[in-house]
MITIVEX-252974 format. One record per residue: x, y, z of N, C-alpha, C in turn. Coordinates in steps of 0.05 Angstrom, whole numbers, padded with zeros to 5 digits, always signed. Layout:
<pts>
XYZXYZXYZ
...
</pts>
This chain:
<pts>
+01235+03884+05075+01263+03884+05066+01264+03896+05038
+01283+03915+05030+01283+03932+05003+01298+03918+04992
+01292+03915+04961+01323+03918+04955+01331+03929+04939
+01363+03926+04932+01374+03946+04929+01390+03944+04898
+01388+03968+04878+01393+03963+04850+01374+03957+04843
+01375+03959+04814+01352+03958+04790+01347+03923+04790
+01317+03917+04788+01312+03894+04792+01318+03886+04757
+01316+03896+04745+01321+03893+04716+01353+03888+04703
+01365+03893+04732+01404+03889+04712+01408+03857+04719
+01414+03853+04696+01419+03818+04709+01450+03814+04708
+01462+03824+04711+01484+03823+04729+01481+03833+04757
+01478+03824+04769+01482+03837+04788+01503+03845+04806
+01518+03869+04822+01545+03865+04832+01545+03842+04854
+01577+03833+04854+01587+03810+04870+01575+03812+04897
+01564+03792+04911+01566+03787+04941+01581+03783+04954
+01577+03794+04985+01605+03789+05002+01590+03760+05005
+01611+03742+05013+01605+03718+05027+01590+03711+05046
+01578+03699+05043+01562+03703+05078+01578+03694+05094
+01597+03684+05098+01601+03668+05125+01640+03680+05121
+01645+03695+05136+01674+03701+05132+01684+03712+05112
+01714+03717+05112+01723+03732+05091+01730+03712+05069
+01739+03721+05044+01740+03704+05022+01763+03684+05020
+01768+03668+05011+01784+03642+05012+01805+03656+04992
+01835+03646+05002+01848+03653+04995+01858+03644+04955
+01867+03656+04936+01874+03636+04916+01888+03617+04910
+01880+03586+04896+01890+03566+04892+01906+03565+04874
+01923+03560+04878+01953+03550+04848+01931+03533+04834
+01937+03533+04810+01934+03523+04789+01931+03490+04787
+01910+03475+04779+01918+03444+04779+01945+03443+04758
+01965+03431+04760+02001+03420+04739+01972+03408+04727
+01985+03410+04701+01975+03389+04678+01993+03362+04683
+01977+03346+04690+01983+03315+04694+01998+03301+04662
+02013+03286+04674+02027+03268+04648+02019+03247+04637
+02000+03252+04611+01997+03233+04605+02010+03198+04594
+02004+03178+04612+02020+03155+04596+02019+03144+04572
+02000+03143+04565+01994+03141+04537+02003+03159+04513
+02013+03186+04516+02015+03205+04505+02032+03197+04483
+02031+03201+04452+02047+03197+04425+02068+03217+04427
+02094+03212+04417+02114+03228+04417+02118+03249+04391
+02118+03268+04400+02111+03292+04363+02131+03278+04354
+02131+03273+04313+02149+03270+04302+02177+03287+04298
+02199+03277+04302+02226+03291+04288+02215+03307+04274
+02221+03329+04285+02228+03364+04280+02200+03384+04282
+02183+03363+04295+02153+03369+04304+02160+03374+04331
+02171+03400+04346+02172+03402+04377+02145+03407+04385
+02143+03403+04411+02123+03419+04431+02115+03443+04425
+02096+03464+04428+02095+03492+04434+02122+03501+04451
+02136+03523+04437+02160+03528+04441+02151+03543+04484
+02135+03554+04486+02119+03567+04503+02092+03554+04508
+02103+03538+04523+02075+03517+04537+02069+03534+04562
+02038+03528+04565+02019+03536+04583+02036+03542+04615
+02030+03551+04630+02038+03549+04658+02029+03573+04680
+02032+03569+04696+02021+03580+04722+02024+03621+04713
+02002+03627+04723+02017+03657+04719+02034+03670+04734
+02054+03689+04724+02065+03702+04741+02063+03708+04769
+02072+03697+04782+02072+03702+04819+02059+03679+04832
+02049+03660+04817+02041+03634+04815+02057+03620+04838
+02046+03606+04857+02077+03587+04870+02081+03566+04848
+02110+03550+04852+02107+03532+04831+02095+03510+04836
+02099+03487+04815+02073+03469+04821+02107+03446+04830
+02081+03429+04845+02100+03416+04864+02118+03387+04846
+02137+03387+04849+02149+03366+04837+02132+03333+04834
+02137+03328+04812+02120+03303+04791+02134+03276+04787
+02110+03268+04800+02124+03231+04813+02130+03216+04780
+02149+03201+04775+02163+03197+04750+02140+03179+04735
+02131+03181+04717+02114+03166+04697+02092+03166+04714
+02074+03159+04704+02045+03157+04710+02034+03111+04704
+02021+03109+04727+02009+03081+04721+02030+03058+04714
+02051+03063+04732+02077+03045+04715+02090+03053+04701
+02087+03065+04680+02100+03072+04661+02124+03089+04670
+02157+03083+04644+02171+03109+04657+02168+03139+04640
+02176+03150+04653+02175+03190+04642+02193+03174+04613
+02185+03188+04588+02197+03189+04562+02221+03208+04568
+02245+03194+04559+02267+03212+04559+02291+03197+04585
+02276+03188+04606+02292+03171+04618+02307+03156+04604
+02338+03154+04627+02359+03141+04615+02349+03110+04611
+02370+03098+04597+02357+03064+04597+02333+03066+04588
+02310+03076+04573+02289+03071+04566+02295+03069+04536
+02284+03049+04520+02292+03045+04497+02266+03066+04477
+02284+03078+04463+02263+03096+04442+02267+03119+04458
+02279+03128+04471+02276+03159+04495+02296+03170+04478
+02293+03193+04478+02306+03221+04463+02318+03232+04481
+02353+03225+04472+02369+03227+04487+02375+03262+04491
+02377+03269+04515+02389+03293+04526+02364+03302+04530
+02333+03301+04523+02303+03304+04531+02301+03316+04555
+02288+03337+04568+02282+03336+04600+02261+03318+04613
+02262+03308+04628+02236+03292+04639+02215+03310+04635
+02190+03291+04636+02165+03308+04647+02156+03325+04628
+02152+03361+04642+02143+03375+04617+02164+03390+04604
+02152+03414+04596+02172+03428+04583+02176+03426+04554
+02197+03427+04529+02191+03426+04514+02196+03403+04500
+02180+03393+04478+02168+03374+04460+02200+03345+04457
+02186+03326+04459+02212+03305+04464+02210+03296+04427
+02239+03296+04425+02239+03285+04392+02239+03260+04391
+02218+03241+04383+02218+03212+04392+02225+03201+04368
+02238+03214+04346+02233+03191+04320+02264+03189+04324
+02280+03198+04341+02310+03183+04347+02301+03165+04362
+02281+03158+04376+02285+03127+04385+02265+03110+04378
+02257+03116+04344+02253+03095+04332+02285+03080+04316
+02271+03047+04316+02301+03042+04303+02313+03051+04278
+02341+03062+04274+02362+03064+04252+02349+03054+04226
+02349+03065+04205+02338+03057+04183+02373+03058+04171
+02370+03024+04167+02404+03016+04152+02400+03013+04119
+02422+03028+04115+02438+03024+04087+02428+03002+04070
+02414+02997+04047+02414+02962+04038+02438+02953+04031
+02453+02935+04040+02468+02922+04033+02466+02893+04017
+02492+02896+03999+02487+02871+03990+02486+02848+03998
+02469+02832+03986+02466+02808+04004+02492+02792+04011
+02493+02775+04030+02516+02756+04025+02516+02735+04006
+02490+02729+04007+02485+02698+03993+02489+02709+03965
+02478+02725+03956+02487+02745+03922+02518+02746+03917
+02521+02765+03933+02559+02755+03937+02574+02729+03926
+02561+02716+03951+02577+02685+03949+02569+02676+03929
+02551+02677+03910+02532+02662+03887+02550+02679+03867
+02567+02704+03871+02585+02707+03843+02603+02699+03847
+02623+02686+03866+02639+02681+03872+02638+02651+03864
+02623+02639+03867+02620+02614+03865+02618+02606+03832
+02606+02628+03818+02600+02627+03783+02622+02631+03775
+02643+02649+03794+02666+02658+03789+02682+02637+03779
+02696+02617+03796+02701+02605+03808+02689+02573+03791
+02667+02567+03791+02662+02558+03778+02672+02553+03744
+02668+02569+03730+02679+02578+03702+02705+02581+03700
+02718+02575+03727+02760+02577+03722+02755+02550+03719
+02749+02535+03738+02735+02501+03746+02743+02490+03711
+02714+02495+03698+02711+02484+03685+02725+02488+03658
+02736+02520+03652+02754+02528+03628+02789+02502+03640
+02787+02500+03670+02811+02492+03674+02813+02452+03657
+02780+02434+03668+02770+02424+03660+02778+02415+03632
+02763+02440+03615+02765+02434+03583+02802+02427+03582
+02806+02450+03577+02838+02453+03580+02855+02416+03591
+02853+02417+03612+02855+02383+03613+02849+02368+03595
+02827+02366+03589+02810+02345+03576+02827+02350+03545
+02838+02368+03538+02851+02368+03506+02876+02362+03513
+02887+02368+03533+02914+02357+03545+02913+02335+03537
+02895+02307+03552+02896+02290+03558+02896+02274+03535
+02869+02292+03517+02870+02276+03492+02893+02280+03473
+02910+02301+03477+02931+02304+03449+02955+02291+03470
+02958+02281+03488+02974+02258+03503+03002+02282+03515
+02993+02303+03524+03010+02330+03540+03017+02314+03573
+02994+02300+03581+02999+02292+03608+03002+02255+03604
+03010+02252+03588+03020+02222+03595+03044+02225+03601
+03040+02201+03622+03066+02189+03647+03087+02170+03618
+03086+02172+03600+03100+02150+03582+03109+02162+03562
+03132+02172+03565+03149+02188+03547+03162+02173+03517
+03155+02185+03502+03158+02168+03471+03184+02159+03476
+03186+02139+03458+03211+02117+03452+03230+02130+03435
+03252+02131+03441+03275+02142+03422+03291+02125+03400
+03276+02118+03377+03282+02086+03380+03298+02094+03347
+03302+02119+03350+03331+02131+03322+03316+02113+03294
+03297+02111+03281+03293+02093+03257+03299+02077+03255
+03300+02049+03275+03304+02026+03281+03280+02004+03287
+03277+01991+03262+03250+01975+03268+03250+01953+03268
+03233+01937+03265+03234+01913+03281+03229+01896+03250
+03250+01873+03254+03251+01852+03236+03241+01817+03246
+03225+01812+03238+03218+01780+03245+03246+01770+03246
+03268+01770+03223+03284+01760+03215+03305+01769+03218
+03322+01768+03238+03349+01791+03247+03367+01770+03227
+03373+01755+03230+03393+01736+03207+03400+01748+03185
+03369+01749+03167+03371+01762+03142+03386+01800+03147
+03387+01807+03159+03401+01826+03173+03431+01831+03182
+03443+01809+03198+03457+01805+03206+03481+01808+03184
+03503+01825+03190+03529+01822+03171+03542+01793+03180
+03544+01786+03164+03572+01761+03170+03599+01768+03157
+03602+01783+03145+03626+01795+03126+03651+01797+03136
+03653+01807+03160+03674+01807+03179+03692+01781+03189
+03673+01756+03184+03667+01731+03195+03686+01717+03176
+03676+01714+03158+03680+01706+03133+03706+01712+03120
+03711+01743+03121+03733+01756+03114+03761+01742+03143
+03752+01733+03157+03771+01713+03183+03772+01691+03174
+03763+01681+03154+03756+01655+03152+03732+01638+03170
+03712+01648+03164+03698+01632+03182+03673+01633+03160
+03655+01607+03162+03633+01607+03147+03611+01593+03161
+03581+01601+03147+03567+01590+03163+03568+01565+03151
+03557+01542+03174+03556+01510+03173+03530+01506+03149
+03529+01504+03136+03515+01479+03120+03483+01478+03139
+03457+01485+03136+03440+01476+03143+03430+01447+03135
+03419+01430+03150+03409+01403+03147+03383+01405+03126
+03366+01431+03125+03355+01432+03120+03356+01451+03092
+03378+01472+03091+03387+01479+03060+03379+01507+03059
+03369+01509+03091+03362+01544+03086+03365+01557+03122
+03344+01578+03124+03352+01578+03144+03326+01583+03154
+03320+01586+03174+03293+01587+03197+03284+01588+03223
+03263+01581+03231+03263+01583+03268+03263+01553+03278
+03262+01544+03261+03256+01516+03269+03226+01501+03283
+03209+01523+03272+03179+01508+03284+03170+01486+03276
+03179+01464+03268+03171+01451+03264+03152+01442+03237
+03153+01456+03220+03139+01461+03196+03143+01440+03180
+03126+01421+03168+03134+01405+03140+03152+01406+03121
+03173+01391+03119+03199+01396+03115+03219+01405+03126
+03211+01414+03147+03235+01427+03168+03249+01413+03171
+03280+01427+03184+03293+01400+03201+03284+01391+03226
+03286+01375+03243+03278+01364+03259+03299+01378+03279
+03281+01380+03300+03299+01393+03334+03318+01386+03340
+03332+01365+03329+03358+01349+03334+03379+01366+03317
+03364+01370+03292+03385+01381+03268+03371+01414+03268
+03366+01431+03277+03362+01459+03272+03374+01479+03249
+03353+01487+03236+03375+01504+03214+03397+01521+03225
+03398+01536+03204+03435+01545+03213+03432+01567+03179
+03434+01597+03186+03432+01605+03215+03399+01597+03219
+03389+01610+03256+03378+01601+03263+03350+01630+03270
+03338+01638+03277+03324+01656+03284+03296+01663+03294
+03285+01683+03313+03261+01686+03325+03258+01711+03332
+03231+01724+03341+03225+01748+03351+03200+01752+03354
+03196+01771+03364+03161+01776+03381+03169+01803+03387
+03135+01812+03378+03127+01833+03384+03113+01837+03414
+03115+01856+03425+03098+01855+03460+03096+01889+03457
+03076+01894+03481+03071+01922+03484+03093+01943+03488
+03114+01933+03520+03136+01944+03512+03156+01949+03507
+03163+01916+03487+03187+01919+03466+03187+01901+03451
+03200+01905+03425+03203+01885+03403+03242+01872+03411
+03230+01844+03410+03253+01827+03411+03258+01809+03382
+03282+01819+03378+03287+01807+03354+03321+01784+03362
+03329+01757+03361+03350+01743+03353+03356+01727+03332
+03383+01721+03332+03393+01714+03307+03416+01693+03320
+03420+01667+03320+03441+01645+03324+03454+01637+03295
+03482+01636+03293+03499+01630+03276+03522+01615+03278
+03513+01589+03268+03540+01566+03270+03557+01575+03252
+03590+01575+03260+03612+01583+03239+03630+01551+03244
+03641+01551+03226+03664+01535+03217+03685+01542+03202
+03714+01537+03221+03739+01547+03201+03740+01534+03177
+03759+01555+03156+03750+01537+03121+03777+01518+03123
+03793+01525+03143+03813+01503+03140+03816+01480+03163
+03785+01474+03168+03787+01442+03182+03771+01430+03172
+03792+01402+03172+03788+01386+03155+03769+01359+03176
+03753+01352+03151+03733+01334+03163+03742+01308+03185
+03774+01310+03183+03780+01293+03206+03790+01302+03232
+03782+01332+03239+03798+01346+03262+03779+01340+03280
+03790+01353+03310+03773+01353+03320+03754+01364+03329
+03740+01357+03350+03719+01375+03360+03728+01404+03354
+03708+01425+03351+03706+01454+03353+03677+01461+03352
+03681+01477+03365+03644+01500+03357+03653+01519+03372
+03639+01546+03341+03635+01567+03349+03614+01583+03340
+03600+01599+03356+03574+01614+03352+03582+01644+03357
+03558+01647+03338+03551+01681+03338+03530+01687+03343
+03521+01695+03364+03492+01700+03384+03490+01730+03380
+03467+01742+03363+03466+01764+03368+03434+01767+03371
+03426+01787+03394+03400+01803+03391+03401+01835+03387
+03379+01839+03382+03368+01866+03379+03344+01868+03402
+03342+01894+03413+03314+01898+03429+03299+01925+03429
+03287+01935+03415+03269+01961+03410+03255+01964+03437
+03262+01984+03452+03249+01993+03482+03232+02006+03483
+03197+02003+03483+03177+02026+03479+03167+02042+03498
+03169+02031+03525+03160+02035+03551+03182+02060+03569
+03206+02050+03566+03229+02048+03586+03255+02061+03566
+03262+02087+03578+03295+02083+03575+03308+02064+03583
+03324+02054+03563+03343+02026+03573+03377+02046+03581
+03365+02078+03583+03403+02079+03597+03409+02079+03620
+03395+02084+03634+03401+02088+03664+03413+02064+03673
+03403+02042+03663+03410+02016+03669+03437+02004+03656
+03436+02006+03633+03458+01995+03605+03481+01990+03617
+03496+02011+03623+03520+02012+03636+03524+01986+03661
+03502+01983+03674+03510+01970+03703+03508+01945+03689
+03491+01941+03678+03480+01910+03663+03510+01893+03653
+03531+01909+03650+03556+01896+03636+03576+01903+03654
+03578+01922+03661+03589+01933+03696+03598+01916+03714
+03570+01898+03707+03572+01879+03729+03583+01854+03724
+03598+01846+03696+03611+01826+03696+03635+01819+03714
+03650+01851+03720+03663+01860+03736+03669+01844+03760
+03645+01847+03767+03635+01841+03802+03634+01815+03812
+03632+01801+03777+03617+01760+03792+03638+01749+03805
+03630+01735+03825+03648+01714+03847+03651+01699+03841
+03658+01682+03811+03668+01659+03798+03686+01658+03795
+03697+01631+03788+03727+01624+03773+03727+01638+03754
+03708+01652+03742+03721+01665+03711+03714+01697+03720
+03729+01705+03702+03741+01732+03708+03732+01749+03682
+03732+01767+03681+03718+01791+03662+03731+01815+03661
+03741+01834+03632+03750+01856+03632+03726+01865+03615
+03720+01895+03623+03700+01909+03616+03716+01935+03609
+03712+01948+03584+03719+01967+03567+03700+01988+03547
+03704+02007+03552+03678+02026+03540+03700+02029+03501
+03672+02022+03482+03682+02032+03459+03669+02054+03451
+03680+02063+03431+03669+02091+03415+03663+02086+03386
+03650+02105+03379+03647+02100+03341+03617+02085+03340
+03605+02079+03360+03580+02048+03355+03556+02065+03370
+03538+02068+03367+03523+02086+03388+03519+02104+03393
+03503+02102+03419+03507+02123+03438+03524+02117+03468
+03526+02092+03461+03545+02074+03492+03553+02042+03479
+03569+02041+03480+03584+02011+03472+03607+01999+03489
+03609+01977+03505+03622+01967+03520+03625+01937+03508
+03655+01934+03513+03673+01910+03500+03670+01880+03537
+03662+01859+03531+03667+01853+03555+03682+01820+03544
+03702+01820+03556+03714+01793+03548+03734+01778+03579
+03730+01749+03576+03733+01733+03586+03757+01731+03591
+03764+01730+03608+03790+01723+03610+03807+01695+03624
+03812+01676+03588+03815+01656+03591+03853+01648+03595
+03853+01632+03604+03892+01626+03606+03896+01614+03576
+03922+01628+03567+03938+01623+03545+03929+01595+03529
+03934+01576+03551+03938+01557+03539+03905+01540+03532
+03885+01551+03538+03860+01542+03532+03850+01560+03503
+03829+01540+03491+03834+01545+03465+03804+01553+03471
+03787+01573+03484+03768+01582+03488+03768+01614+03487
+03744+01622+03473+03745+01654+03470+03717+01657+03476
+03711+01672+03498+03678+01699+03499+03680+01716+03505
+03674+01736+03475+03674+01763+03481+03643+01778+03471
+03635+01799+03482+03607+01803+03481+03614+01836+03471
+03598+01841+03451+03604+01860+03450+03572+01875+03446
+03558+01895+03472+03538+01910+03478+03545+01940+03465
+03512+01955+03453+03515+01978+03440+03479+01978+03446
+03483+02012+03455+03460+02016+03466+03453+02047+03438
+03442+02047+03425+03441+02076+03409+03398+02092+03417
+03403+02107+03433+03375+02113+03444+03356+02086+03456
+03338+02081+03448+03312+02071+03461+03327+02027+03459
+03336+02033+03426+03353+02000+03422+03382+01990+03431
+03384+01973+03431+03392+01956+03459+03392+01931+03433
+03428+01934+03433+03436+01909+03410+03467+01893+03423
+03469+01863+03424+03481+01858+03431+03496+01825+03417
+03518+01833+03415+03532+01809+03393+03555+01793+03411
+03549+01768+03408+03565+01747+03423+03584+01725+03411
+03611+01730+03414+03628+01703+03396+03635+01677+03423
+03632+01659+03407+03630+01641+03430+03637+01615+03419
+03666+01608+03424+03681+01586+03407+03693+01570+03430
+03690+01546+03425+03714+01520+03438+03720+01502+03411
+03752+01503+03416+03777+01491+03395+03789+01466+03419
+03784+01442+03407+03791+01416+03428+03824+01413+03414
+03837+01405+03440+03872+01409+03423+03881+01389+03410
+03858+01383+03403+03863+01350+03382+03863+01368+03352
+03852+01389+03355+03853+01399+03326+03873+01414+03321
+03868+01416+03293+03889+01427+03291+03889+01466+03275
+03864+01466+03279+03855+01499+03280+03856+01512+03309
+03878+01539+03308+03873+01550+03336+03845+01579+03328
+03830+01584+03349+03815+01611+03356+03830+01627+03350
+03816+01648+03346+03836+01680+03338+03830+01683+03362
+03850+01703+03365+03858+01722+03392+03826+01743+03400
+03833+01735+03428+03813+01764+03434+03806+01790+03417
+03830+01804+03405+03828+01836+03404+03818+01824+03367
+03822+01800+03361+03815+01791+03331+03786+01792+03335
+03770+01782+03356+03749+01773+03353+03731+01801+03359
+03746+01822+03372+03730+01839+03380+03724+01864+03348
+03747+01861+03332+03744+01877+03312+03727+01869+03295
+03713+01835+03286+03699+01827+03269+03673+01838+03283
+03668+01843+03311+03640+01840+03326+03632+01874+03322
+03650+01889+03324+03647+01920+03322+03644+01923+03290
+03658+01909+03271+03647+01909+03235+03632+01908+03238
+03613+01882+03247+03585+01872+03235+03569+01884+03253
+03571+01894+03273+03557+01913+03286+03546+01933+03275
+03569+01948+03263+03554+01977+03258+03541+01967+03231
+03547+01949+03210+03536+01937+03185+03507+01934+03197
+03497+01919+03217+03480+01906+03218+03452+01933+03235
+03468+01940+03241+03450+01965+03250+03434+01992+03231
+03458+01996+03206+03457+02002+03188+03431+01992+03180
+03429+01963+03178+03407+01959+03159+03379+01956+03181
+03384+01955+03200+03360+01960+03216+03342+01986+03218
+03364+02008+03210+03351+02030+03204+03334+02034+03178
+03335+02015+03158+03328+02022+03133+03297+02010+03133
</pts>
């Protein structure tokens, strides 16, 4: 057997096959999809011109979706898939859109609310202070000062008291048993409770009000030590109101003599000139009784002063009472006299 060509070319030309003619050509193995495969970063595509079959190639046969479970990257519903992507191959999937959103820092809330609260706080406490000087310079007390016009308070309304008016009627005070005048406490030398000086007097101080009275026995200068029975008094107080306006009330307080359901009867009359409110209230006795009470009330701001004549003439004597409208002009004299000096 010869053979044939240079034993020295080591190439040698191709052989026919031995056994038949040559097998026809195979398409190309598809490059398989890897599951594991990393997604190029945002704006890192694929080769724009990836590998593939050559020209006249059949194509390669359609590719079962994901590999080992997994789904194809770019599928809908797959979280992290790069939306509008083609499955499979082709060109490079942008996977850093389906990493998550990198958000804005925002401010915290709790930071927020922690200025709001300092905010808020500091009105709190400026509002606080602010009170607290209120309170002390007395802006929010419920107890509105006393209007009490320079009217102060005397142990001794007596020593006060005008009698001038009295006197100038004929009327004087009685003779004390004791030679002066006082409260009658009982003091060494005093008169005794039976015999009370004359005039007579008391008062007290309290939180809110000063009460000051004054009792005054009179006697006509023309009855004579053999007449009969008589007595007449002059009851007057004073009352300094610290707490309480006394007007709202004043008016009704004498108003209401008006109104009583007794045998005795009452005319009530507003005066002027005395005050800030003065009302006349007198009794109204029949002709022929020798009895007179007339009260005469005067309210000037916060004080609250009130003078009382109060006489019985027995018809064995032989002194009559002055008339009503007599008794009311001596009580309006010594009134405003006596007020006068309460202011001083």
């Amino acid at each position: 057997m010869s053979n044939t060509g240079d034993q020295n070319d080591p190439f040698p030309a191709p052989q026919p096959p031995a056994y038949g003619p040559p097998p026809a050509p195979q398409p190309p193995v598809p490059a398989q999809q890897n599951p594991y495969a990393q997604p190029f970063p945002q704006g890192l595509q694929g080769p724009r011109n990836p590998p593939g079959p050559h020209p006249g190639a059949p194509s390669a046969p359609p590719q079962v979706p994901g590999g080992y479970g997994y789904p194809t990257p770019g599928a809908p519903g797959v979280p992290g898939a790069a939306h509008g992507a083609p499955p499979g191959g082709g060109r490079g999937v942008d996977l850093l859109s389906a990493l998550p959103p990198i958000e804005t820092p925002r401010r915290s809330t709790a930071s927020s609310a922690s200025g709001w609260l300092w905010a808020v706080g500091g009105a709190v406490a400026a509002t606080a202070i602010g009170a607290s000087v209120l309170f002390a310079t007395g802006a929010f007390s419920s107890e509105p000062d006393p209007e009490l016009k320079g009217y102060a308070y005397r142990s001794d309304l007596c020593a006060a008291t005008s009698l001038t008016p009295f006197e100038s009627a004929g009327y004087k005070a009685k003779p004390s048993p004791g030679g002066g005048t006082g409260s009658g406490s009982g003091t060494p030398g005093a008169p005794s409770p039976s015999s009370p000086p004359n005039p007579q007097h008391s008062g007290t101080r309290m939180n809110s009000m000063d009460s000051m009275w004054c009792n005054v026995s009179l006697a006509a200068d023309n009855a004579g030590p053999t007449a009969g029975y008589s007595s007449t008094w002059v009851y007057s107080s004073a009352t300094l109101h610290k707490k309480a306006d006394p007007a709202p009330e004043f008016a009704d307080i004498y108003r209401s003599y008006e109104k009583q359901q007794t045998s005795l009867t009452y005319k009530v009359e507003p005066v002027s000139g005395i005050g800030d409110e003065a009302y006349l209230i007198t009794r109204n006795d029949a002709p022929s009784n020798n009895n007179s009470y007339v009260i005469l009330a005067v309210r000037d701001g916060w004080m609250t002063y009130q003078s009382t004549w109060s006489s019985y003439t027995s018809s064995s004597s032989g002194t009559k009472p002055p008339a009503p409208a007599e008794v009311a002009t001596m009580l309006e004299t010594s009134a405003k006299e006596t007020l006068k000096r309460l202011q001083r």
